[in-house]
N, C-alpha and C positions, 0 to 999 in steps of 0.2 A: 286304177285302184291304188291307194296310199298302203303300204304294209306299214306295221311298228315296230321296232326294235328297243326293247325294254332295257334300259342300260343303268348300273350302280352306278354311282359318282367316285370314279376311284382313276388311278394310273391305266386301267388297260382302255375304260372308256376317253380319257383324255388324248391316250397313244391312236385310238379307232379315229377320231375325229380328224386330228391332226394327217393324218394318212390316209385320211378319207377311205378306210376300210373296213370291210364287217367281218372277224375272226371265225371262221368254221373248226369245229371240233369231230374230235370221231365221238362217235356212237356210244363206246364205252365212257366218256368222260360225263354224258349226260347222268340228269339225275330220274330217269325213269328207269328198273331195272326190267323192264321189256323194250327198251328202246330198240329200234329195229329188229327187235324179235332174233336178234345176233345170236342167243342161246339157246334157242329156240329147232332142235331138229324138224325138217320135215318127212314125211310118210309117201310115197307114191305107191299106186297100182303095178301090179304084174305087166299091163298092159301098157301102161305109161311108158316105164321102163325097159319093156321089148321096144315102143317107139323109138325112145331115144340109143337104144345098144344101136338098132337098125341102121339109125340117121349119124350116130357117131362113128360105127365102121366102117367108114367112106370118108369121113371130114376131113380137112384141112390139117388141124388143128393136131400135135400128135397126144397134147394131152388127154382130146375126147376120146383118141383111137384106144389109146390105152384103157380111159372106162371102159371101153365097149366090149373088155374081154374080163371083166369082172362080173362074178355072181348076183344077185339082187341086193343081195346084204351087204354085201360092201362096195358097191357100186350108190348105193343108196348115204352108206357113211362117207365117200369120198363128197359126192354132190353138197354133202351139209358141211362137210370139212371146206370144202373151195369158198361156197356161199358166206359163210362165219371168215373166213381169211379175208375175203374182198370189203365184208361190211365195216370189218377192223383197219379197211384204208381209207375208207371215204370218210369224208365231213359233211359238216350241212350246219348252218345258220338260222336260228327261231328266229320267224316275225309273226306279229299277229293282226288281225284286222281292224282291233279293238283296242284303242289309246287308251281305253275308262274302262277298263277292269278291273277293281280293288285286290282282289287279291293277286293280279301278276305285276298292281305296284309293289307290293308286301314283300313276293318271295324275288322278283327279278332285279327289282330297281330301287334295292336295299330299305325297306319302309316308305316308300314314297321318296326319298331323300334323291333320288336318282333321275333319269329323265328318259324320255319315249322319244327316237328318231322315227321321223314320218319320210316314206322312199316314195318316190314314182316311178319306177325302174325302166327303161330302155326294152330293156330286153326278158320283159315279164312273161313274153307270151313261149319263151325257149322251154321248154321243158326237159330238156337235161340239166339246166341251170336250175327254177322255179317248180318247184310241185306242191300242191295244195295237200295237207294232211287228213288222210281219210278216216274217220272214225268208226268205230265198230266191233262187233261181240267177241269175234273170234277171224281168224287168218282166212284167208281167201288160201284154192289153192294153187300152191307154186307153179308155175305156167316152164314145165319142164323145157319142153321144145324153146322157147323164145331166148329162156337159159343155154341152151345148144348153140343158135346160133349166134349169139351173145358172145359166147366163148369163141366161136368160129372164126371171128369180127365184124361181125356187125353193129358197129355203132349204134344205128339205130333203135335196136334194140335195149339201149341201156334205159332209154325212157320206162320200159317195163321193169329193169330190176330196179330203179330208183323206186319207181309206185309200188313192190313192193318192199320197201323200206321207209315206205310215208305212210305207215297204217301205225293206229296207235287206239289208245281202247277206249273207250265210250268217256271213264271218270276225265278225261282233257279235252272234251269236247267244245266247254265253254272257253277255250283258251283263242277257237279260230283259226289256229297253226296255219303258217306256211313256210318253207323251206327252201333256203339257198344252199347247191348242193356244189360240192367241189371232188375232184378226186384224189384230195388228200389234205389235211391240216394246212389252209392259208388265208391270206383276206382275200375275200372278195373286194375289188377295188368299182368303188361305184363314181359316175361322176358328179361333180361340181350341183348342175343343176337339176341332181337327181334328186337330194335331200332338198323338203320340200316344209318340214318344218319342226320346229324341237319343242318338245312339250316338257314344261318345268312340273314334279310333283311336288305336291302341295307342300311336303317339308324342306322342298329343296332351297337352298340358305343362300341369301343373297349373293356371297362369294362366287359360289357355284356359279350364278348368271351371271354376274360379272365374267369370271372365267370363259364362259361358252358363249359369249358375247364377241366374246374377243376372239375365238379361235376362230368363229365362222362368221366375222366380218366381212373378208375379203369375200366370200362364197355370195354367191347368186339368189335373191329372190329367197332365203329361210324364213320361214313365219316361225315368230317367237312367242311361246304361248303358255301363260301361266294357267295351272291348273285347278279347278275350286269345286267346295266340296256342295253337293246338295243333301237336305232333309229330305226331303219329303216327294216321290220316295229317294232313298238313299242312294247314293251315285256320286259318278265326278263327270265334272262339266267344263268347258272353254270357256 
């Protein structure tokens, strides 16, 4: 699968190319104010919460041991506290599946004026890296236990706190999200003949492609591809 990366025509997309990197942000910089739901406390059961005191009075880990002699109420405030601390370290990377989306020409890639990197990525199918953005009404709930042994160290587990952190709500649904996830503000460095093609918007000014012509010269196999508008119905097209 091709993902897209909707890009302004400015210094930080010209610095991306040239370093063949894709910059990850935290959470807080994005422009949805439910972005991973980072503000967002959660609620657990009586019963949930004797799970976990159970499973953490034994663990490894001295920070869990320590919950596990905490009340329901603030054993419950540390969990959202830790949770909100971790979402405030990690990044992640928007791409989308859809190069012909008018309006995420409009807000991402500055009026059209900008351009859409198309990825075929190596390493699509890693999901601590890649996760597909789930859409929907309201929060699934927080899968306390997997958080437990999360914290323990179990790697493996971060697959689940990524997914959730990849829910977002029904109104960006036509955007297609997917996410490159890192554990803290950097490029994701992708290779050479990963970038697979650059799509010019329809404003973008000859300079421009002059410019982007030139930077991924050297690179392997880019399809260069001007963008154009349809009537009828309304759309953009190859």
């Amino acid at each position: 699968m091709i993902l897209y990366k909707y890009c302004p025509w400015n210094k930080y997309t010209i610095t991306a190319l040239a370093l063949k990197g894709l910059w990850c942000h935290h959470a807080t910089k994005m422009n949805d104010p439910f972005e991973c739901f980072w503000t967002v406390d959660r609620k657990f059961s009586d019963d949930v919460l004797d799970q976990f005191r159970e499973f953490s009075s034994s663990a490894k880990s001295q920070t869990l041991r320590k919950l596990a002699t905490l009340d329901n109420q603030r054993l419950t405030e540390s969990i959202n506290k830790d949770r909100r601390e971790k979402v405030k370290k990690y990044a992640f990377c928007s791409l989308s599946e859809n190069p012909f989306d008018i309006l995420m020409w409009s807000h991402y890639a500055d009026s059209h004026q900008g351009i859409a990197l198309g990825f075929e990525f190596e390493d699509f199918g890693n999901e601590k890296i890649f996760q597909k953005v789930r859409y929907a009404e309201r929060l699934d709930e927080y899968d306390l236990m997997s958080w437990a042994w999360f914290m323990e160290g179990d790697d493996s587990l971060m697959v689940g706190f990524l997914r959730d952190l990849t829910i977002k709500s029904l109104d960006w649904e036509r955007e297609k999200e997917w996410r490159i996830w890192r554990k803290e503000p950097c490029y994701y460095n992708y290779k050479s003949h990963e970038i697979k093609e650059i799509l010019f918007g329809i404003n973008c000014t000859a300079e421009t492609k002059s410019i982007i012509s030139r930077i991924v010269d050297l690179q392997d196999d880019v399809n260069l591809v001007e963008i154009e508008t349809r009537n009828d119905p309304f759309g953009l097209v190859r």
